[in-house]
C-alpha positions in Angstrom: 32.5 56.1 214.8 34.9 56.5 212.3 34.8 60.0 212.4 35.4 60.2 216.2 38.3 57.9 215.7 39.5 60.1 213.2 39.1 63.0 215.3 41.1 61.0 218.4 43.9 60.1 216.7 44.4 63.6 215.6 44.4 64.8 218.9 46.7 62.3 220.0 49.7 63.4 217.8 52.2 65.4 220.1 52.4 68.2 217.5 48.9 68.8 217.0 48.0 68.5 220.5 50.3 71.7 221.3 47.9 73.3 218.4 45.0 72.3 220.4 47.1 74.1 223.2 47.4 77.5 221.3 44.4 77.4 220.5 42.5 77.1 224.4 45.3 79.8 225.3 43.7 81.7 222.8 40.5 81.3 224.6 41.6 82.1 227.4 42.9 85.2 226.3 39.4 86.0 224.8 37.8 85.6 228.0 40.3 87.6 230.0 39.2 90.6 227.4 35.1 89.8 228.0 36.0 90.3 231.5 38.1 93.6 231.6 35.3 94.8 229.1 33.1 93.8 231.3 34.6 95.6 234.2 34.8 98.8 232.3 31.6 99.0 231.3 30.7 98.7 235.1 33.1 101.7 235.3 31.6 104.5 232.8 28.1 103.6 233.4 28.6 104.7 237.1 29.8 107.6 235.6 26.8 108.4 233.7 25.3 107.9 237.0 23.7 104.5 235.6 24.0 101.4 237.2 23.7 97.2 236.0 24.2 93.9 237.2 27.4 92.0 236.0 25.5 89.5 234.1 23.9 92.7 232.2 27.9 93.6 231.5 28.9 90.6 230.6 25.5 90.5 228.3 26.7 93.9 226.7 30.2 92.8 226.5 29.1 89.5 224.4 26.5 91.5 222.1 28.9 94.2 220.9 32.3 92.0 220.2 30.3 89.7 218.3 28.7 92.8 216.5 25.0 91.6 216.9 24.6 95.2 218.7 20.9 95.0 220.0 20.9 98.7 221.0 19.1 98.2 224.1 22.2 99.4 226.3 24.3 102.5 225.3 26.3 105.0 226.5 25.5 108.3 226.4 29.0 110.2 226.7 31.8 110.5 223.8 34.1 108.5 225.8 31.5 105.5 226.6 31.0 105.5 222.8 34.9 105.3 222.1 34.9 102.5 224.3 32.2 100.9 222.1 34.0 100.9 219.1 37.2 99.9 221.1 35.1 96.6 222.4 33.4 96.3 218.5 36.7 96.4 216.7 38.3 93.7 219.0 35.5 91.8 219.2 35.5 91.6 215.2 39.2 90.8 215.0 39.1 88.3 218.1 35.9 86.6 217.6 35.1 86.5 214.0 38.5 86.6 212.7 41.4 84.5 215.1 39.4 81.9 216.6 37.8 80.4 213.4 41.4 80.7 211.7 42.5 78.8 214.5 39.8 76.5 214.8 40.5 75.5 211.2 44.2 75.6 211.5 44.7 73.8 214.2 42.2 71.3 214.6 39.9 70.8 211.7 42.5 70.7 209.2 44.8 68.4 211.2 41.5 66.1 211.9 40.8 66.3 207.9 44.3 65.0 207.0 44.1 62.5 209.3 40.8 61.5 207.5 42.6 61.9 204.6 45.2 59.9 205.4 43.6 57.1 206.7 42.3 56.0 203.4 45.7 55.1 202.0 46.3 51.7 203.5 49.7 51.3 206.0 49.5 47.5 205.7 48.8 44.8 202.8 45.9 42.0 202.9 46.9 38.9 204.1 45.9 37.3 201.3 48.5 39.5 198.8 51.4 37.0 197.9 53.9 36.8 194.7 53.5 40.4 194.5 56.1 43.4 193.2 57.3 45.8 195.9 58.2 49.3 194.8 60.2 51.8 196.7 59.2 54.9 193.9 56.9 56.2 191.5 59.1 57.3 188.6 58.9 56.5 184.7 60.6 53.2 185.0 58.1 51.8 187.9 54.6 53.4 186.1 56.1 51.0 182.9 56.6 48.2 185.3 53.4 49.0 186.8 51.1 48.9 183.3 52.7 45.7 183.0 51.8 43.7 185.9 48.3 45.2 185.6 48.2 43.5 182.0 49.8 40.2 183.6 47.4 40.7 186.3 50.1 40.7 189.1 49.8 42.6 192.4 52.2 45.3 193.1 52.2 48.3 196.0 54.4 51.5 195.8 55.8 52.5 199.2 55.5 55.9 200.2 56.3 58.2 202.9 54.6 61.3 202.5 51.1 61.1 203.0 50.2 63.6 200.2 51.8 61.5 197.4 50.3 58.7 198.8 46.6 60.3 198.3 47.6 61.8 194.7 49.0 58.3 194.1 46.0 56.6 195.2 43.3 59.0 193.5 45.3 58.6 190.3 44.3 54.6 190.8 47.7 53.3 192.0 48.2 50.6 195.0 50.4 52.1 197.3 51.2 51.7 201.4 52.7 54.4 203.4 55.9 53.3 205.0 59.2 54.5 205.9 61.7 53.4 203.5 64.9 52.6 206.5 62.2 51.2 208.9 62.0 47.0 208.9 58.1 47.0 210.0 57.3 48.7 206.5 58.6 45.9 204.7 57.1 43.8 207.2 53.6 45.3 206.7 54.1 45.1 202.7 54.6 41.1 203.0 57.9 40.5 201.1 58.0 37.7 202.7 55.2 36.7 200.0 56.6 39.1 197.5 57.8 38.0 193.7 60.3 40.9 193.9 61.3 44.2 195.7 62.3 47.0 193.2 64.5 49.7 194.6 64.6 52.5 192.2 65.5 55.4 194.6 69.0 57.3 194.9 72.1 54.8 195.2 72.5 55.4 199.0 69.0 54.9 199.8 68.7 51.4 197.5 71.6 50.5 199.8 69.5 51.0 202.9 66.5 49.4 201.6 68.6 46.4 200.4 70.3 46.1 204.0 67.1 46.7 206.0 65.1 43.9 204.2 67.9 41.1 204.7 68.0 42.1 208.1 64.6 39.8 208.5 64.4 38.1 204.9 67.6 36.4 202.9 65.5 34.6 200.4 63.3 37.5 198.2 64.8 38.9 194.9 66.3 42.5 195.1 67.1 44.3 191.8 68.2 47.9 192.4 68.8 50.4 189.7 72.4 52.2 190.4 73.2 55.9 189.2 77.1 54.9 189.4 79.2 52.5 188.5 81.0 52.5 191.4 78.2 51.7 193.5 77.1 48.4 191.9 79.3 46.1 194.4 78.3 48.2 197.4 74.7 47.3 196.2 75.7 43.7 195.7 77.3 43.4 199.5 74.6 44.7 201.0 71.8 42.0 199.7 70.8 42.8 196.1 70.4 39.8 194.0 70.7 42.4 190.3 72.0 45.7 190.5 70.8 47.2 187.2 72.9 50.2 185.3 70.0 51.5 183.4 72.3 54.1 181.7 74.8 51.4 180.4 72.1 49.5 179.3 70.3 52.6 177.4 74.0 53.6 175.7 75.3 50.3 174.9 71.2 49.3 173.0 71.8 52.9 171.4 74.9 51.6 170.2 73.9 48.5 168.7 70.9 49.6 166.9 73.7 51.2 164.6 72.9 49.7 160.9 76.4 49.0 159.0 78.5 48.6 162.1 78.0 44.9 161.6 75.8 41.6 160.7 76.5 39.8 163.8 73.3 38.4 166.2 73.9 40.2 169.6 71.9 38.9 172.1 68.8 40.7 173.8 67.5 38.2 176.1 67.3 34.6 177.4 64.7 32.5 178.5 66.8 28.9 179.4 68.4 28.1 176.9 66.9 30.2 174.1 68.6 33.1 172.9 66.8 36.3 171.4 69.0 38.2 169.5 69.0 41.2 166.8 70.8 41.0 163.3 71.6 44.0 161.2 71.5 43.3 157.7 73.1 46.1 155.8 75.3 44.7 153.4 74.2 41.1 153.3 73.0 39.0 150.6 69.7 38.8 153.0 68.9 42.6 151.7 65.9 42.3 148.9 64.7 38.7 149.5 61.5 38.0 151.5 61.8 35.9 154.8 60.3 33.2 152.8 63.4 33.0 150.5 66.2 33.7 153.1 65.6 30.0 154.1 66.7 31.0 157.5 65.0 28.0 159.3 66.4 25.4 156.3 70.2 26.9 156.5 70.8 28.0 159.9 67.8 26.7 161.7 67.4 29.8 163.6 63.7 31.3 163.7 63.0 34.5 162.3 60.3 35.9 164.8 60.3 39.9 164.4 61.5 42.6 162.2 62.3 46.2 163.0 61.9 48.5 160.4 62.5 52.3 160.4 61.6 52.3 163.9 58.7 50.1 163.7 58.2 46.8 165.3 56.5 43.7 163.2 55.8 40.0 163.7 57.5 37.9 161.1 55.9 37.5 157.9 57.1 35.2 155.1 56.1 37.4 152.4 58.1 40.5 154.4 60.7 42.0 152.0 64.1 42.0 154.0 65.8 45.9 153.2 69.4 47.5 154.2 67.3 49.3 157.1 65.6 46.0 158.4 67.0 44.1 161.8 65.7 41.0 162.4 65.0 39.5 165.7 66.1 36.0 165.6 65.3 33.3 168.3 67.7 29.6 168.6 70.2 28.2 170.8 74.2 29.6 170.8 74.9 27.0 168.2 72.5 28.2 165.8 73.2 31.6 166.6 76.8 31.2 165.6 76.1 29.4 162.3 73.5 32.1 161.5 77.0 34.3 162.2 79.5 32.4 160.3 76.5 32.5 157.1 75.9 36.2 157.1 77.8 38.0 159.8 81.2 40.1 159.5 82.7 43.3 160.5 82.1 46.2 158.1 85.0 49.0 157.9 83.1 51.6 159.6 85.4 55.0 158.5 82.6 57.4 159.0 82.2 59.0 163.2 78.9 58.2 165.3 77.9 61.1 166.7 76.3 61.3 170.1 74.7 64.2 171.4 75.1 64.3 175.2 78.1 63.1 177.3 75.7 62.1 180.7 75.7 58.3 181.8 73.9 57.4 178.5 75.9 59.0 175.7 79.0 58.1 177.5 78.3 54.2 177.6 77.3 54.0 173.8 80.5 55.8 173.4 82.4 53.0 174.9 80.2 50.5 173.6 81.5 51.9 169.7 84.9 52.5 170.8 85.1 48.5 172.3 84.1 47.6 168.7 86.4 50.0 166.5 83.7 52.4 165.5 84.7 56.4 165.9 82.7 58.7 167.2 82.2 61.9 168.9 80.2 63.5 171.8 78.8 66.4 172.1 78.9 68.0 175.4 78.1 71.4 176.8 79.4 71.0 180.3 83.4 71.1 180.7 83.0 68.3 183.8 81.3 65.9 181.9 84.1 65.9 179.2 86.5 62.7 179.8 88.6 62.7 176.7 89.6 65.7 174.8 89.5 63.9 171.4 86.6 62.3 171.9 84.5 65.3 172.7 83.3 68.3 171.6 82.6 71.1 173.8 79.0 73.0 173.5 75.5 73.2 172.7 74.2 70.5 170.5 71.2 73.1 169.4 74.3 75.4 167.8 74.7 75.0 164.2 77.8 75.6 163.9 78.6 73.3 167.0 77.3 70.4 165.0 79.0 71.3 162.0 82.6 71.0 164.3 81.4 67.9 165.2 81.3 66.8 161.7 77.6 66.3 161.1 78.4 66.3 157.6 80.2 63.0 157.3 78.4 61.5 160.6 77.3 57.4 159.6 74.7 58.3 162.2 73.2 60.6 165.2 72.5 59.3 168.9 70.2 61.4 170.7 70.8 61.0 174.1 70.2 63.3 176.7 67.6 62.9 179.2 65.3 65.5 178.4 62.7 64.6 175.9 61.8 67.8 174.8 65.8 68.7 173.7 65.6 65.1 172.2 63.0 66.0 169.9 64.2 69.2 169.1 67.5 67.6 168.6 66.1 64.7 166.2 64.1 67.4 163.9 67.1 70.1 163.9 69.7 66.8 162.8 67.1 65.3 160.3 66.2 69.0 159.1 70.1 68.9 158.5 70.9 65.6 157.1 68.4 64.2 155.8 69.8 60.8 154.7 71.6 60.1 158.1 70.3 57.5 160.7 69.1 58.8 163.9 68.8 57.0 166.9 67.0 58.7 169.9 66.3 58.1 173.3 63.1 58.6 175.1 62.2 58.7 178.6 59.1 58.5 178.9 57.0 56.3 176.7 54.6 58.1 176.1 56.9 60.4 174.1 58.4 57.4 171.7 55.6 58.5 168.2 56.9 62.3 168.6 60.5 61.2 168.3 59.9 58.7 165.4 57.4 61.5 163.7 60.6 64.1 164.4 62.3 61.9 162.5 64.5 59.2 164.4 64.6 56.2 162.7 64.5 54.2 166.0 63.5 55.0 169.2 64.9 53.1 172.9 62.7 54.2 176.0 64.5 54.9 179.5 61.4 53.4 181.0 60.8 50.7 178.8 64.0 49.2 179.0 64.2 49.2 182.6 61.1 48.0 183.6 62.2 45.1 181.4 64.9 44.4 183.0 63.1 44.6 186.9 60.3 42.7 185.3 62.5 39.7 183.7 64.4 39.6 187.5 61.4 38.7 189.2 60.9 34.8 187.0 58.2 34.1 188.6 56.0 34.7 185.9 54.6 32.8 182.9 55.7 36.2 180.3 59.1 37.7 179.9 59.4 40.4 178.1 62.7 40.5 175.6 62.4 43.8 173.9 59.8 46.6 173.1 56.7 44.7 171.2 58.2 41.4 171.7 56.7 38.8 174.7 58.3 34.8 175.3 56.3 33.1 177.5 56.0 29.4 178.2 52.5 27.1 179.2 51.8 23.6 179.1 51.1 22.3 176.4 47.6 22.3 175.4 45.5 19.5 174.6 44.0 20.7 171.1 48.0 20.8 169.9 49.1 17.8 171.7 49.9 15.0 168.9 49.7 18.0 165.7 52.6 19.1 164.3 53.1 22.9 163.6 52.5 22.7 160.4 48.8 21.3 161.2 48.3 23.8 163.9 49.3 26.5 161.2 50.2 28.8 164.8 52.2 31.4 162.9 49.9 31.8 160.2 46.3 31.3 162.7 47.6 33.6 166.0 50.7 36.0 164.6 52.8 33.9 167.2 56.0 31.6 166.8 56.7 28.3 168.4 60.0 28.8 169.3 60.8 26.3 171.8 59.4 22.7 173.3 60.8 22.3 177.0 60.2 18.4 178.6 61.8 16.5 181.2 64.6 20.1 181.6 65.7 19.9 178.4 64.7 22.3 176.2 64.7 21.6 172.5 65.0 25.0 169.9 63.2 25.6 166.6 61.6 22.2 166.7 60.8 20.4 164.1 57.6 21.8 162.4 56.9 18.3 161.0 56.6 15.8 164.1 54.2 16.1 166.7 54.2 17.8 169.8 54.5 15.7 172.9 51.6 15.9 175.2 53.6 16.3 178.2 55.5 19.1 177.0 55.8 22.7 177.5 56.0 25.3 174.9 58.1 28.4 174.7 56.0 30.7 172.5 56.8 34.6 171.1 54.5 37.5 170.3 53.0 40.6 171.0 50.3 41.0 173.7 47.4 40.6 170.9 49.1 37.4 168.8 49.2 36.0 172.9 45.9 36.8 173.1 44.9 35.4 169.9 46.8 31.9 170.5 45.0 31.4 174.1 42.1 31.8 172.4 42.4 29.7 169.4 44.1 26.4 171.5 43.6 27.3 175.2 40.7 25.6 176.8 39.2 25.7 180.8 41.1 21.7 180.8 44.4 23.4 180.0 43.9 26.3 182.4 43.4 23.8 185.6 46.5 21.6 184.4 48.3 25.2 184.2 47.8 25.6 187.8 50.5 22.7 188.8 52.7 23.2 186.1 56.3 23.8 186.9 57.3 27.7 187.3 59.1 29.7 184.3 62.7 29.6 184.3 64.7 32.7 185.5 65.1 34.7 182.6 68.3 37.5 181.9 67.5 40.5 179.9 
């Protein structure tokens, strides 16, 4: 039955009927030529003096265009045998050669595609709710996608063409097909139910998928991703909640990954009112102590809960030796930020130029991002439209030696890799660290996938395109339990469980037992930072925790327990985070 239906609804499409068309004209035409043929042979047979019936003609006819040739009827002139080969060489390009072309042209290719297509679904289950809608598959969405897969939430990629939509599919991706300007699509994919729409397409077309879904719905999140800066308002009128700038984002993170610009906490995320920030700490009196002697917690009381180190991303350890290359990721309120600024942080005089390979979107923003905080640099750009500022820039290819050396690699405090190939970033990072050995290098990566080639090429820290932007689409949504606040780093908040209620930190020993960090105790909306580890944890309160996806794993299974997970079900939802 299915294949019938298959076969029905292929005929029913307006285009494919027309082939259906061509093709009976075809046939037609075929048996216009069996009957001239026919009428021919009637012809030189009563030459020969012979004569047959029409069936025996048409018999004849039949036997030598199809080249089966039995032999039973011949002619005996030269001209009658011309006339055979005439009927035999039609016959083979008619019979054997258009009509099964056309038979699999026009109707059982159409009816396969429409097999084909029918297994790519062009409406979600009614039972598919707080669910991620995507509008493209592209680097930042398949990094948005491996994480909702990991938090076990739905998701379905919208697509148009029905070819993507079966590579999509086979390659084990949820998508619906769906027109992109058409309301029922959106409809049919149930943002109604829907966490979050992400549009992630060309800045014209997010406008149109922003307008066409609040023509119906005014209440689910939209977060666009905008190419141009002048379109983020135009996004923002027509019914997106965040309109992300991925390549400000990129440049100004580029920027501030910097070591000896300064020793300030810049903020990387929220999550209420707890702040995540990174902390330099070149030139400090932090450089050669361990965590465990910094006293962080005792002086600022500001929780030390990750350290990047030439690249490398590591849960806090009290024994970790703090160097000049080491950033620490810090978690407290704004208070505690600023004391852990007045303590430690300062601006350094920063002589030396940045330089920053690639004038696009990216290198352009870290530019401004160093030139808002004092810090010269230069860009290196080998397109003359791209260039904004004449002394800023340098004109020409990045791969040139001598290009690098008029950029002043020389005396550069540090190289940012940014263009958006990762293939020239890689070659970039090795030629620069082939070059200058002892200077920082900060690269960008598109994909993920490429991040350990650029760190083995020799950058000393590495920001991916897709990373950072699924971060940002993924922290818009706050309707989950886990926000991610940076590459390696997870916050996420659950009730507090029973085998901790009562216990203070110290007793649960969570840090030292699961790799994570209590970092937070929310109860009754106020939420209380760096507790202290001494007193015990209030039964009815939620904690704020931090780690990677194993130390997560660890702490659900060292204190989680089945009573926890159906309390968990009624608890209140996550605050909205900002990344």
């Amino acid at each position: 039955m299915k294949t019938f239906a298959a076969l029905v609804s292929a005929l029913a499409d307006p285009f494919r009927r027309w082939n259906v068309r061509l093709v009976l004209w075809m046939v037609v035409g075929i048996v216009i030529l069996i009957a001239v043929f026919s009428i021919a042979f009637h012809l030189l047979m009563a030459a020969e003096g012979r004569a047959y019936s029409w069936a025996t003609g048409i018999y004849w006819t039949l036997t030598v265009m199809s080249t089966l040739g039995f032999g039973d009827i011949t002619f005996e002139s030269d001209i009658g045998r011309l006339f055979s080969v005439v009927v035999l060489l039609t016959g083979i390009v008619a019979i054997l050669a258009v009509l099964p072309f056309a038979f699999i042209q026009f109707i059982f290719v159409p009816w396969m595609n429409q097999r084909e297509s029918a297994r790519t679904p062009r409406k979600l289950d009614e039972d598919v709710h707080d669910h991620i809608v995507l509008t493209r598959m592209d680097a930042v969405t398949d990094a948005l996608i491996r994480r909702a897969r990991r938090a076990k939430v739905d998701y379905v990629v919208i697509v148009a063409d029905v070819k993507e939509g079966l590579r999509l599919h086979d390659s084990g991706y949820d998508v619906m097909l769906g027109e992109l300007d058409d309301p029922e699509t959106y409809e049919r994919a149930r943002v109604d139910h829907a966490a979050l729409i992400a549009a992630t397409q060309a800045d014209t077309t997010n406008t149109n998928i922003a307008f066409t879904i609040r023509e119906f719905n005014e209440t689910v999140p939209i977060v666009a991703t905008a190419n141009s800066t002048a379109s983020v308002d135009i996004l923002q009128l027509a019914g997106c909640n965040e309109v992300l700038h991925l390549g400000q984002m990129l440049g100004r993170a580029l920027a501030r990954r910097i070591i000896g610009i300064d020793a300030h906490s810049h903020v990387v995320g929220e999550f209420g009112n707890l702040r995540i920030a990174e902390a330099g700490v070149s030139g400090t009196a932090l450089v050669g102590q361990t965590l465990r002697e910094s006293r962080l917690r005792q002086r600022c009381n500001v929780s030390v809960v990750g350290m990047w180190e030439q690249g490398k991303f590591a849960l806090a350890d009290p024994d970790a030796v703090i160097t000049d290359r080491t950033v620490l990721i810090l978690a407290g309120s704004d208070a505690q930020l600023k004391g852990y600024d007045r303590a430690f942080g300062g601006q350094r005089d920063f002589d030396r130029p940045v330089l920053i390979l690639g004038g696009g979107r990216v290198g352009r923003a870290a530019g401004e991002a160093l030139k808002n905080i004092g810090v010269p640099f230069r860009i290196v750009e080998k397109r003359p439209e791209r260039i904004r500022h004449v002394d800023d820039y340098v004109q020409g290819d990045a791969a040139e030696l001598d290009v690098l050396h008029r950029a002043g690699l020389k005396e550069a405090a540090a190289v940012l890799v940014t263009t958006h190939e990762d293939d020239m970033n890689v070659y970039l990072t090795l030629y620069c660290r082939k070059l200058r050995p002892d200077v920082q290098i900060i690269s960008r990566a598109t994909l993920d996938r490429n991040i350990s080639t650029l760190h083995r090429a020799g950058a000393d820290a590495v920001l991916s395109y897709a990373s950072l932007g699924a971060t940002a689409i993924w922290n818009a949504s706050g309707k989950h339990r886990t926000v991610v606040l940076a590459e390696g780093l997870e916050v996420f908040r659950l009730p507090m469980p029973r085998s901790m209620a009562g216990h203070s930190l110290m007793q649960c020993a969570v840090s030292r037992e699961t790799g994570c960090h209590v970092v937070a105790t929310a109860r009754n909306g106020d939420m209380e930072t760096n507790p202290d580890p001494s007193k015990p944890l209030p039964g009815d309160a939620d904690l704020v925790v931090i780690g990677d996806e194993d130390s997560e794993q660890r702490f659900l299974e060292r204190f989680w327990s089945a009573d926890d997970d159906h309390r968990s079900r009624n608890n209140a939802k996550v605050p909205t985070p900002h990344a």
